[in-house]
Biotite code that builds the C-alpha atoms (Angstrom):
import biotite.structure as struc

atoms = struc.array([
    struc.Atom([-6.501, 4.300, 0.614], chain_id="A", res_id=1, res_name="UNK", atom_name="CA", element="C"),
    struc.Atom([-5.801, 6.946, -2.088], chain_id="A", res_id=2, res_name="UNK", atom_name="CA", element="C"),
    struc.Atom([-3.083, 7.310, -4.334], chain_id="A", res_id=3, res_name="UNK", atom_name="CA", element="C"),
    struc.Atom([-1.767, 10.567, -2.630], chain_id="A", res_id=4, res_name="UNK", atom_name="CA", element="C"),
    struc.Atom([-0.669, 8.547, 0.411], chain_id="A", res_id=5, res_name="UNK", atom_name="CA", element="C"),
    struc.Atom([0.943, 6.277, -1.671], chain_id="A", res_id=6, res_name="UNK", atom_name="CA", element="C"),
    struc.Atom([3.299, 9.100, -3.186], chain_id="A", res_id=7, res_name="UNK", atom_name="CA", element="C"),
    struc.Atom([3.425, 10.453, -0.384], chain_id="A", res_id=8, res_name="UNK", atom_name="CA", element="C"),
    struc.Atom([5.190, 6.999, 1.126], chain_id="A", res_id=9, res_name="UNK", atom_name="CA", element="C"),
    struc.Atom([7.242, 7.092, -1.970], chain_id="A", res_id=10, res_name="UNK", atom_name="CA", element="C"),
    struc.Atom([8.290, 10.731, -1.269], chain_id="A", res_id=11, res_name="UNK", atom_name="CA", element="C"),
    struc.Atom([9.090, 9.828, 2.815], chain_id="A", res_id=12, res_name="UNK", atom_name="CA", element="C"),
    struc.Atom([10.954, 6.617, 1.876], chain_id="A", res_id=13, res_name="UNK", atom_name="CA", element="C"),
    struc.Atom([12.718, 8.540, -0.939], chain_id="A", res_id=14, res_name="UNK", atom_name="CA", element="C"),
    struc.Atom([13.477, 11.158, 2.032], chain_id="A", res_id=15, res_name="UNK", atom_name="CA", element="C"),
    struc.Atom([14.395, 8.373, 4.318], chain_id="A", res_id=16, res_name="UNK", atom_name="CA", element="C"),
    struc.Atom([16.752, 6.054, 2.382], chain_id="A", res_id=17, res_name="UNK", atom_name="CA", element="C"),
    struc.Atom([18.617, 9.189, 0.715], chain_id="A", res_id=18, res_name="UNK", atom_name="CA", element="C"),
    struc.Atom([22.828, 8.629, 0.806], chain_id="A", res_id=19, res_name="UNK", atom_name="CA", element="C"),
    struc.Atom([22.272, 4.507, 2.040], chain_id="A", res_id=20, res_name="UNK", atom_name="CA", element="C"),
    struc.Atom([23.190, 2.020, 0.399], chain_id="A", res_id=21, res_name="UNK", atom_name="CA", element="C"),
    struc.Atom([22.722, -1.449, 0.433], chain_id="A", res_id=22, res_name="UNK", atom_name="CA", element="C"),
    struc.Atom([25.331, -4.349, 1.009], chain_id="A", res_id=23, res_name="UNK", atom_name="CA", element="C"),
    struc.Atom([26.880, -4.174, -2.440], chain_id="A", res_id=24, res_name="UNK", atom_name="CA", element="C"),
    struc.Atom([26.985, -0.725, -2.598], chain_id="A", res_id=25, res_name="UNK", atom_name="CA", element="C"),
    struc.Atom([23.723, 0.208, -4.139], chain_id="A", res_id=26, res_name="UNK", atom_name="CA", element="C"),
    struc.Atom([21.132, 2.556, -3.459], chain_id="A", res_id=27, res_name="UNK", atom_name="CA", element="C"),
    struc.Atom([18.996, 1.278, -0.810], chain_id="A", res_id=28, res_name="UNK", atom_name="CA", element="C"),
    struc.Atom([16.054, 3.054, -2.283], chain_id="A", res_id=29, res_name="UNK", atom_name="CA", element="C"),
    struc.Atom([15.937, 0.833, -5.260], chain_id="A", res_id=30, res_name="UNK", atom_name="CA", element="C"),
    struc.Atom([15.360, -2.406, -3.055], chain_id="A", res_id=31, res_name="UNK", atom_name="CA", element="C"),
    struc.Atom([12.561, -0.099, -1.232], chain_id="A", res_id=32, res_name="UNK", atom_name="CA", element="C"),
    struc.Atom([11.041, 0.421, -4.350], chain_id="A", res_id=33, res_name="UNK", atom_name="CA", element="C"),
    struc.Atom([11.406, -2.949, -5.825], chain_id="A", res_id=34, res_name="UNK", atom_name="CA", element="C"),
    struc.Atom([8.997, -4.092, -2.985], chain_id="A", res_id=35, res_name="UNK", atom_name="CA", element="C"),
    struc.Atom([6.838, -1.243, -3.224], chain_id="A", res_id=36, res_name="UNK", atom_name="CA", element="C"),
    struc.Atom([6.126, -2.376, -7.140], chain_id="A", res_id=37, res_name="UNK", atom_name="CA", element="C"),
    struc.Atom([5.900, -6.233, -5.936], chain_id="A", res_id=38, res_name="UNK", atom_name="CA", element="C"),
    struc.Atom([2.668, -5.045, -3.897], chain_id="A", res_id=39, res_name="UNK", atom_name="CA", element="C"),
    struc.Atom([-0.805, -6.286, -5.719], chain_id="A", res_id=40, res_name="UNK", atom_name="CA", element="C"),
    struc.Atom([-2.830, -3.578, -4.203], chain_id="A", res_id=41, res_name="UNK", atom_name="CA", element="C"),
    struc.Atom([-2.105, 0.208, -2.827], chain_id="A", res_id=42, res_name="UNK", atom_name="CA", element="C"),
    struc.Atom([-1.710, -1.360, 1.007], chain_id="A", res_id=43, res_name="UNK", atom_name="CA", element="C"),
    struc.Atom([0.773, -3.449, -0.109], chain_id="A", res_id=44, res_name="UNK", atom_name="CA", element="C"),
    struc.Atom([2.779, -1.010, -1.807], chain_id="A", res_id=45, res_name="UNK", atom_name="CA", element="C"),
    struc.Atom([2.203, 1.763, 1.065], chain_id="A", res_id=46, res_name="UNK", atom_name="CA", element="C"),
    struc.Atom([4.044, -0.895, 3.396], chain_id="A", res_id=47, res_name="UNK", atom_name="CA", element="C"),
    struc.Atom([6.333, -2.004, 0.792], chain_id="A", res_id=48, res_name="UNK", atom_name="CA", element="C"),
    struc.Atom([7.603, 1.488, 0.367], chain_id="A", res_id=49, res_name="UNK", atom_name="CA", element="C"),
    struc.Atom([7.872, 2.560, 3.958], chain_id="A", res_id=50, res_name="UNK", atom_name="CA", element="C"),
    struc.Atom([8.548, -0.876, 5.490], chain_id="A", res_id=51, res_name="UNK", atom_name="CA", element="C"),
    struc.Atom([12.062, 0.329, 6.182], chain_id="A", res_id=52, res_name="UNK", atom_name="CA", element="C"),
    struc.Atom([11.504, 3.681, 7.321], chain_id="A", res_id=53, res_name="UNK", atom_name="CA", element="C"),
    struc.Atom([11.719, 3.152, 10.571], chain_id="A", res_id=54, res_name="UNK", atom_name="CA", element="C"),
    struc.Atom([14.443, 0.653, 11.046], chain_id="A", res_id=55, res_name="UNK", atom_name="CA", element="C"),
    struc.Atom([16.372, 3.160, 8.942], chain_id="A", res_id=56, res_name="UNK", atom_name="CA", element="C"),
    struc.Atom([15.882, 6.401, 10.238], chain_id="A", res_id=57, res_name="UNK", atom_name="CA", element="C"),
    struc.Atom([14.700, 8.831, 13.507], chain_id="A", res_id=58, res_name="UNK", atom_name="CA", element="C"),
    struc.Atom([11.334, 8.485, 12.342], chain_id="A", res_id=59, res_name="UNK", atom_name="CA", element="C"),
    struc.Atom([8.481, 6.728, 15.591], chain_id="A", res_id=60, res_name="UNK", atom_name="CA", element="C"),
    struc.Atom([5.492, 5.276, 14.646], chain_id="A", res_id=61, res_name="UNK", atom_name="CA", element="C"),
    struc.Atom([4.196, 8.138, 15.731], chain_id="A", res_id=62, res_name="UNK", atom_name="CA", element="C"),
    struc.Atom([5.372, 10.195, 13.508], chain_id="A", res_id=63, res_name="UNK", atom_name="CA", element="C"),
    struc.Atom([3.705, 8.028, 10.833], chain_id="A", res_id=64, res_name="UNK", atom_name="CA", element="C"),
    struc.Atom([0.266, 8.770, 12.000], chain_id="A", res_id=65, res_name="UNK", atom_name="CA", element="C"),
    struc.Atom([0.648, 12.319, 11.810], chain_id="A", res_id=66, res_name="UNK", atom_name="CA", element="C"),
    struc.Atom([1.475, 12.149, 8.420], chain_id="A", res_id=67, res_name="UNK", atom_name="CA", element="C"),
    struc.Atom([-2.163, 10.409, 7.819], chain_id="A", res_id=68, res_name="UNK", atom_name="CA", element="C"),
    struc.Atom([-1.195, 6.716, 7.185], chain_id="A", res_id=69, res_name="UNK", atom_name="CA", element="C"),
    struc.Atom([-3.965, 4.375, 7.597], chain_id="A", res_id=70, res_name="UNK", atom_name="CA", element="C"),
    struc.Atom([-4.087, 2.707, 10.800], chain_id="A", res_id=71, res_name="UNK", atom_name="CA", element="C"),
    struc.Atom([-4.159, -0.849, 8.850], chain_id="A", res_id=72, res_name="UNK", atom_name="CA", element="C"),
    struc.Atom([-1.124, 0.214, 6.918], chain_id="A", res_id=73, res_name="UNK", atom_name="CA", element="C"),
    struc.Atom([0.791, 1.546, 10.800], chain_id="A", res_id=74, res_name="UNK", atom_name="CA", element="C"),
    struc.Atom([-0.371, -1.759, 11.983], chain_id="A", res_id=75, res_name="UNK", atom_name="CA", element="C"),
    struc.Atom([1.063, -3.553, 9.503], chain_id="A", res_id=76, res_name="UNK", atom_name="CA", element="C"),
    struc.Atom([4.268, -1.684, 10.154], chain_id="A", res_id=77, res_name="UNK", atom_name="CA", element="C"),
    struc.Atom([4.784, -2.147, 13.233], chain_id="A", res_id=78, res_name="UNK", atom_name="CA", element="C"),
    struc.Atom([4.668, -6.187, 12.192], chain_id="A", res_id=79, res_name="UNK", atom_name="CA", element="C"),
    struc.Atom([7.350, -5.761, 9.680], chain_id="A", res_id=80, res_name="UNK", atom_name="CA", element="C"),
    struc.Atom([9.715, -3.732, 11.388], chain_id="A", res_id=81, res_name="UNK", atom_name="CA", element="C"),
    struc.Atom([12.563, -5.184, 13.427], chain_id="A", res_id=82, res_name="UNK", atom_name="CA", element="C"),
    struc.Atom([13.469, -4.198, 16.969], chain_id="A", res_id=83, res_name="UNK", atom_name="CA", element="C"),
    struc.Atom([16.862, -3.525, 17.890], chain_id="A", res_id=84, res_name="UNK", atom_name="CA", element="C"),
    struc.Atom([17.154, -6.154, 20.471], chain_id="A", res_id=85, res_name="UNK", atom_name="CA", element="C"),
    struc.Atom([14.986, -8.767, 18.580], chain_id="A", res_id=86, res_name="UNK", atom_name="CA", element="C"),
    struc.Atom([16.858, -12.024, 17.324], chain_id="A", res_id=87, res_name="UNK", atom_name="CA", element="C"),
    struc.Atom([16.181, -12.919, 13.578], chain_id="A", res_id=88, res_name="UNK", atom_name="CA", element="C"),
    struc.Atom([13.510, -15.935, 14.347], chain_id="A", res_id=89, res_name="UNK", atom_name="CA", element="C"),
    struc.Atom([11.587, -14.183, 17.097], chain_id="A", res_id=90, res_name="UNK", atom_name="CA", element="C"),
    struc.Atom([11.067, -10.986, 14.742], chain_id="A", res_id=91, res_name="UNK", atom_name="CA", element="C"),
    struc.Atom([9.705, -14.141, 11.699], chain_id="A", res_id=92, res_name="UNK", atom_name="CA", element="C"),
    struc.Atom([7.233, -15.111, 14.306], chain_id="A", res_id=93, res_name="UNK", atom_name="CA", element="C"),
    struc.Atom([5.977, -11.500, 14.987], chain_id="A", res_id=94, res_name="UNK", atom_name="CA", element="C"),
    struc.Atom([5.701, -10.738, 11.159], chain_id="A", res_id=95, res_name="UNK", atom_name="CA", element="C"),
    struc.Atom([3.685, -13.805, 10.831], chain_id="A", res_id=96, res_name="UNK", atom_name="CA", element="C"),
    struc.Atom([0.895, -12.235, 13.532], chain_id="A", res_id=97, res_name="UNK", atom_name="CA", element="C"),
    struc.Atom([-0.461, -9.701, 10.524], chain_id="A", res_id=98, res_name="UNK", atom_name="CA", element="C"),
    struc.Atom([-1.459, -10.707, 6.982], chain_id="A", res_id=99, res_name="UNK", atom_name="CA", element="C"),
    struc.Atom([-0.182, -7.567, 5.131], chain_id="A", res_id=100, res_name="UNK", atom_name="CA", element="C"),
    struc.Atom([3.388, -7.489, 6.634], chain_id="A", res_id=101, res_name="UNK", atom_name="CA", element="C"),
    struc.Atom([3.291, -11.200, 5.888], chain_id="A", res_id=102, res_name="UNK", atom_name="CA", element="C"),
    struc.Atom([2.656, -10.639, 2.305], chain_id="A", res_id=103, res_name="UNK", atom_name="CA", element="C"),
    struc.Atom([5.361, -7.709, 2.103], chain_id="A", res_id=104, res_name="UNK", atom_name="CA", element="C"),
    struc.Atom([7.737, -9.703, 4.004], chain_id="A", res_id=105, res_name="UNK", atom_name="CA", element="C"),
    struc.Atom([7.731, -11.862, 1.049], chain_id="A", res_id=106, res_name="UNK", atom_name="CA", element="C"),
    struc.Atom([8.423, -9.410, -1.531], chain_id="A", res_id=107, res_name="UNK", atom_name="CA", element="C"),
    struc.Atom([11.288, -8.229, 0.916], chain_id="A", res_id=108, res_name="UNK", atom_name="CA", element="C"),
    struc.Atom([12.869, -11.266, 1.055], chain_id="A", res_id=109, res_name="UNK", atom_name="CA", element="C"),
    struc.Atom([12.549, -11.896, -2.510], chain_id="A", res_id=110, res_name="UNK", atom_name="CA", element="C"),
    struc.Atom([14.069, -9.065, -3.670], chain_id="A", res_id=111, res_name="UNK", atom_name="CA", element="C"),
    struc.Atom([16.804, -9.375, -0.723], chain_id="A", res_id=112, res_name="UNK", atom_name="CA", element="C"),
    struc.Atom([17.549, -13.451, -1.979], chain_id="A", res_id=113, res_name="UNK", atom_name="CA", element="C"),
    struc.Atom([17.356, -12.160, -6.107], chain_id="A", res_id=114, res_name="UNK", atom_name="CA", element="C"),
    struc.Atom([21.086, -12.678, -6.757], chain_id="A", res_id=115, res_name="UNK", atom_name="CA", element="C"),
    struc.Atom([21.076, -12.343, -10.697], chain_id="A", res_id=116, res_name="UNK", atom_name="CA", element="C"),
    struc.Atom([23.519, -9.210, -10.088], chain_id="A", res_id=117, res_name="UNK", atom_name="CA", element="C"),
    struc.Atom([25.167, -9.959, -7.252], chain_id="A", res_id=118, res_name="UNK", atom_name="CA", element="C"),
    struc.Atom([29.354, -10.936, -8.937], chain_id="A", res_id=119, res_name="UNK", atom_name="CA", element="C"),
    struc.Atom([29.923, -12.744, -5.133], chain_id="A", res_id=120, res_name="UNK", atom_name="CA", element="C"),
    struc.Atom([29.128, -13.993, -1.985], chain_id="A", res_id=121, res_name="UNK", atom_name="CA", element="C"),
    struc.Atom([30.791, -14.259, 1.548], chain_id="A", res_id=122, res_name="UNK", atom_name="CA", element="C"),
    struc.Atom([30.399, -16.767, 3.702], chain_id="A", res_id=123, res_name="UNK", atom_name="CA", element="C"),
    struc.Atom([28.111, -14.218, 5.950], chain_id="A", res_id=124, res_name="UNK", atom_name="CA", element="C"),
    struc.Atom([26.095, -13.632, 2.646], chain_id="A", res_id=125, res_name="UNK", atom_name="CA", element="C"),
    struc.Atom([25.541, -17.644, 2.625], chain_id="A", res_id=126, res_name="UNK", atom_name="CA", element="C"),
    struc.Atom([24.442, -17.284, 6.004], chain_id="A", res_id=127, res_name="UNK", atom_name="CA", element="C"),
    struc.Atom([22.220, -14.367, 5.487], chain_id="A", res_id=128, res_name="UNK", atom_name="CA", element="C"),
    struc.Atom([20.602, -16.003, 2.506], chain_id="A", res_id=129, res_name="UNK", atom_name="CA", element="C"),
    struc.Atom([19.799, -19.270, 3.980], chain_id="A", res_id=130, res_name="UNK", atom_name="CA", element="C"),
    struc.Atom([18.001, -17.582, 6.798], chain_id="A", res_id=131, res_name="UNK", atom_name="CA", element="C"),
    struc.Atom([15.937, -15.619, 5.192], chain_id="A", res_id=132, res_name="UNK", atom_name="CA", element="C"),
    struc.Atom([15.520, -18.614, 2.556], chain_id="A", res_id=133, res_name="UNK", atom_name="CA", element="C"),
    struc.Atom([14.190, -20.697, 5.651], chain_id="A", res_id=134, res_name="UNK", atom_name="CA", element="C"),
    struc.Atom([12.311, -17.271, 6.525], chain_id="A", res_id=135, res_name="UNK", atom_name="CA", element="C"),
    struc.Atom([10.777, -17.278, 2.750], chain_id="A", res_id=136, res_name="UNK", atom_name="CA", element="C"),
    struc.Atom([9.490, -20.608, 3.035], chain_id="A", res_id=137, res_name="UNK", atom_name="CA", element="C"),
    struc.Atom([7.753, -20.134, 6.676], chain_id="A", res_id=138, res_name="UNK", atom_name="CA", element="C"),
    struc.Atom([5.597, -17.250, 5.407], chain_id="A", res_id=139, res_name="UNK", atom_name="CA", element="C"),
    struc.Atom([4.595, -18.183, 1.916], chain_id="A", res_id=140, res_name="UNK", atom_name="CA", element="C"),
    struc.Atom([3.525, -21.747, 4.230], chain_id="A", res_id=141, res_name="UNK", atom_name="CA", element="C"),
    struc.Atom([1.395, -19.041, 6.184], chain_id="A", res_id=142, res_name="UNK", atom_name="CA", element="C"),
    struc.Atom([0.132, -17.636, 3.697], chain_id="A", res_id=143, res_name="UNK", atom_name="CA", element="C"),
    struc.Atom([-0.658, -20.468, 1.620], chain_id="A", res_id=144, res_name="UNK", atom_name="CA", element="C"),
    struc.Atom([-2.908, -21.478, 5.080], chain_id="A", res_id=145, res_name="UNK", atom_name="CA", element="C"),
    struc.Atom([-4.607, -18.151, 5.214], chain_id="A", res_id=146, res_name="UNK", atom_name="CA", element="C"),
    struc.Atom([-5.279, -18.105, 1.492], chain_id="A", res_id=147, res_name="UNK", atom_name="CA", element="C"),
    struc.Atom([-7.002, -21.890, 1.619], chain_id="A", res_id=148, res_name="UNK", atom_name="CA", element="C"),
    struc.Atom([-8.601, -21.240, 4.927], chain_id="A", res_id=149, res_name="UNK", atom_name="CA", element="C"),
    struc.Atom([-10.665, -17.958, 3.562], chain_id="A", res_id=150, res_name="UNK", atom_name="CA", element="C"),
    struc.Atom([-10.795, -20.051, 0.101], chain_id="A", res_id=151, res_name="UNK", atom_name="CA", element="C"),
    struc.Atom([-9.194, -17.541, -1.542], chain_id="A", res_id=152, res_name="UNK", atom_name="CA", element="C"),
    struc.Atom([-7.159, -17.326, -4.692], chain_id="A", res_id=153, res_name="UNK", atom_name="CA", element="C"),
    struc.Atom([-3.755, -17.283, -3.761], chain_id="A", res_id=154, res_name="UNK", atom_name="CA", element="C"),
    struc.Atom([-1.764, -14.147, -5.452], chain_id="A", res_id=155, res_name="UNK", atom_name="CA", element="C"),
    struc.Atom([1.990, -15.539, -6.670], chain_id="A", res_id=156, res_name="UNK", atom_name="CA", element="C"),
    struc.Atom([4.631, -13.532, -6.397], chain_id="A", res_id=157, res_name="UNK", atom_name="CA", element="C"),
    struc.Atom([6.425, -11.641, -9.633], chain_id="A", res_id=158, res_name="UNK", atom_name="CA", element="C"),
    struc.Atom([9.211, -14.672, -9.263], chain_id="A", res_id=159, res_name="UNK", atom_name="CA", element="C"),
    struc.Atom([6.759, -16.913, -9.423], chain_id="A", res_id=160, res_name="UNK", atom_name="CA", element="C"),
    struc.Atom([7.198, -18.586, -6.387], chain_id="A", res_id=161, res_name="UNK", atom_name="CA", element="C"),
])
């Protein structure tokens, strides 16, 4: 994959996540692009930035392939993006079907659970945290098994974990 398509993600998500913010009143670009720079290779930081997109906006993955995504990339997306009628677990087990949303999962859910500059939590926060906590685990578990199955050096995320 060339760089282009990864500006142009940047550009789309940029496009996308304009005027949202996150739970504490943030940008939500800044998350998106926190993932995006957790990525170890361009495919993970294609997905990372657009792994939102569309959740977040009018956009079909259709749409997506016009713009010239790879089809491993789309694929990918289609993993990591939750359905509207799709409880929290079920959505987990569907991410775990495709090694790259797996991987960008985790940074998602790392930078979601980071909580260095968050002043408090509600009790819903508590909630939210210790699902995707258990979430966390369950896919660095699966990809810890792909990783020693393939024999395979196993890339740590930036937090170390």
């Amino acid at each position: 994959m060339e760089h282009h398509l990864l500006e142009s993600a940047i550009r789309l998500a940029a496009k996308v996540h304009k005027g949202q913010v996150d739970r504490f009143g943030k940008p939500y670009v800044l998350h998106v692009m926190r993932v995006m720079m957790r990525g170890h290779d361009l495919e993970e930081q294609a997905l990372g930035a657009l792994h939102d997109v569309l959740e977040r906006s009018s956009l079909a993955l259709e749409d997506l392939v016009k713009k010239g995504y790879p089809p491993r990339v789309l694929k990918a997306l289609e993993h990591i993006t939750r359905r509207a009628d799709e409880d929290y677990e079920d959505y987990i087990e569907r991410v775990l079907l495709d090694g790259l949303a797996m991987r960008v999962k985790l940074h998602d859910l790392a930078d979601k659970m980071d909580l260095l500059h968050v002043d408090e939590l509600s009790v819903a926060d508590l909630k939210r945290y210790n699902r995707q906590l258990a979430a966390y685990h369950k896919l660095r578990r699966a990809v810890e098994a792909a990783h020693a199955n393939m024999d395979l050096p196993l890339r740590r995320t930036r937090t170390g974990t």
